[in-house]
C-alpha positions, -999 to +999 in steps of 0.1 A: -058-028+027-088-041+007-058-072+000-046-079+028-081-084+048-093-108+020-058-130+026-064-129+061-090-141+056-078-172+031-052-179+057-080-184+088-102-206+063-072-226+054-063-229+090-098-235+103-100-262+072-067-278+086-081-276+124-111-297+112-093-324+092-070-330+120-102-335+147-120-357+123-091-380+118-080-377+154-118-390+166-121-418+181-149-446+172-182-444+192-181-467+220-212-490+235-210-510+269-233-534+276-227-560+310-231-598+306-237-626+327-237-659+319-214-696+316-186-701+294-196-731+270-165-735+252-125-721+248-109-714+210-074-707+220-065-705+178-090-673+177-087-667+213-124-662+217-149-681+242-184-694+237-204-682+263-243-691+274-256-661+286-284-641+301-304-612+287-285-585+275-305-552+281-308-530+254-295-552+234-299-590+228-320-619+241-303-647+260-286-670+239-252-686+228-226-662+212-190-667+206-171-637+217-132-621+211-115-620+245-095-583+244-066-593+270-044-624+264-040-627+302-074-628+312-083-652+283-052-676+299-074-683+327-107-688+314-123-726+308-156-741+304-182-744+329-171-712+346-197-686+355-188-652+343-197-610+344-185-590+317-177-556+301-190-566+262-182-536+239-191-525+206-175-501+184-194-482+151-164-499+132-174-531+130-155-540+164-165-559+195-150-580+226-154-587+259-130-569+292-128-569+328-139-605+329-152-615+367-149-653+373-180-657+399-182-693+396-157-722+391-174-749+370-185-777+397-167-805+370-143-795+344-159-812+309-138-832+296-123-825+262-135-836+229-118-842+199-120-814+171-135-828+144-127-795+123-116-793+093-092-767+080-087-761+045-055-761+034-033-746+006-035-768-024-063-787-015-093-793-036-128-774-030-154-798-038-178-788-065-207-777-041-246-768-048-255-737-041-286-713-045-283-678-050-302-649-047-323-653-077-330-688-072-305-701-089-287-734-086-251-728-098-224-757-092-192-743-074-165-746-101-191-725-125-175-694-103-141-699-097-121-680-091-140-668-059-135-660-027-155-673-004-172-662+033-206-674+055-228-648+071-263-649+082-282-619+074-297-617+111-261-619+125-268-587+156-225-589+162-211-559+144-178-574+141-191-610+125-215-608+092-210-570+089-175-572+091-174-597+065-196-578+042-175-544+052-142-566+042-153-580+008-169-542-001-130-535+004-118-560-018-144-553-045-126-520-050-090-536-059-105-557-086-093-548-119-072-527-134-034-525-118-049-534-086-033-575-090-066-585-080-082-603-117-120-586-126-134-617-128-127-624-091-159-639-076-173-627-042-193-656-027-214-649+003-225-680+018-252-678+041-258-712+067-290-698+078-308-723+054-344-715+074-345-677+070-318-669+042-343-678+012-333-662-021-358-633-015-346-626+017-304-628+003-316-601-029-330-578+000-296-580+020-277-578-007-291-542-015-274-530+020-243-541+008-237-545-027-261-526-048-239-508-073-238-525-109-202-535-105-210-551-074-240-566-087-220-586-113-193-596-088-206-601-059-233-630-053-252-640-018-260-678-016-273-705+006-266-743+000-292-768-001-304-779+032-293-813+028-261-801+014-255-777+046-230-797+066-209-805+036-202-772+030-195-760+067-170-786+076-151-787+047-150-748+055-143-753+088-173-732+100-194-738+134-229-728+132-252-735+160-284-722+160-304-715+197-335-692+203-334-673+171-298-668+173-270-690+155-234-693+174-213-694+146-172-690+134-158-670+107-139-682+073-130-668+043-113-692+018-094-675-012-100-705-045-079-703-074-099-712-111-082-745-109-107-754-075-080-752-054-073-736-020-048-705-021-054-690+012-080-698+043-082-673+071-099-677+103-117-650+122-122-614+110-081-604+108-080-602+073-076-573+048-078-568+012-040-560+009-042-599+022-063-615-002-040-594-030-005-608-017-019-642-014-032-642-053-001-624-064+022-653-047-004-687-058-001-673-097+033-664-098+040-701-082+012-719-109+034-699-138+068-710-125+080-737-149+082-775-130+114-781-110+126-747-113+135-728-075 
């Protein structure tokens, strides 16, 4: 009898056990709504994101100039500058956020016109200049002295959970398929570049850094870095990065650029769509092309 109670009892721990797992996984991420108010300043069809000039934020941010995912393709279709806008912006505990149930309240009085995109895009096979940067022990270290790397721009007041934190969550990600029989090579470099050349001293990078990579392997693979101020611009439009600071607050893009040890571009991805499986296909597929004898298919 004595038996038979105790594997009862295993059976209802199991089952409670299994009950719990299945309610974890089944949990959905903590959601935050905040409204906004305010003008649309730009329109980035590529990322399908809009720049927008807004108002306070209560309980959440000053006013400023933040660029900002659009959830619905249809109501991004009909959005342009100079429009005045309300809006649902919501944030997820997973590093997501974007902007629903868009209200156009004003049409803009004179459609801007267009300018030309002076962006640059780096492309497969293209050379990475040997840039200056300074990392979070103060020192200077050319480019090419880290290669290969892969390479992404934060600043470490970034308040958008899906911008800087998202970066740093992705490359904590990738740090765990270096080595081994993962494809990805262990001396891989992680380069966080920081355009916040004002705030983002080395002191303030090595604090930062602790947040996000403060285990020794991380430590010797993953570096946080600001370029020289007079160097800034270089780097952020070869990179093809927009960084506008306004009260406290820089508007800026995303781009991570994959280099090979040659100094050469393998991969370049735009926004925050990007995985480690990603960066691991793209390595695989550059080396096995660099090993493939000349003129063979």
């Amino acid at each position: 009898m004595q038996r038979g109670l105790i594997h009862t009892a295993k059976e209802t721990l199991i089952l409670f056990l299994v009950l719990s797992a299945l309610l974890v996984s089944c949990k959905k991420p903590a959601v935050r709504r905040y409204e906004l108010k305010g003008e649309i300043v730009a329109v980035d069809a590529r990322s399908q994101e809009i720049v927008v000039r807004h108002e306070d934020i209560p309980g959440f941010m000053k006013a400023m100039t933040m660029s900002y995912k659009v959830a619905k393709p249809a109501e991004f279709e009909r959005l342009k500058p100079g429009q005045h806008i309300r809006a649902d912006l919501v944030l997820t505990d997973d590093f997501k956020s974007w902007l629903e149930n868009i209200r156009i309240e004003q049409e803009p009085s004179q459609v801007p016109p267009e300018k030309a995109s002076d962006f640059h895009f780096p492309e497969p096979g293209e050379r990475v200049p040997n840039f200056t940067l300074v990392d979070q022990d103060g020192r200077h270290f050319k480019l090419y002295r880290r290669l290969p790397a892969l390479v992404t721009f934060i600043y470490t007041q970034c308040p958008l959970p899906d911008y800087c934190p998202r970066m740093n969550s992705n490359f904590q990600q990738v740090l765990a398929h270096l080595g081994g029989d993962n494809d990805l090579p262990s001396n891989l470099n992680l380069l966080t570049v920081s355009f916040d050349v004002e705030h983002d001293t080395p002191a303030e990078l090595k604090k930062y850094r602790e947040r996000w990579a403060n285990s020794a392997d991380a430590k010797r693979q993953w570096s946080f870095s600001v370029p020289e101020k007079r160097g800034l611009d270089p780097v952020l439009r070869f990179f093809g990065v927009t960084a506008i600071p306004e009260q406290g607050i820089i508007t800026h893009s995303l781009s991570t650029t994959l280099i090979s040890p040659e100094g050469t571009v393998i991969a370049w991805w735009h926004g925050n769509e990007w995985s480690a499986e990603d960066v691991k296909a793209q390595w695989i597929s550059d080396r096995h092309s660099a090993q493939r004898p000349s003129g063979s298919p």
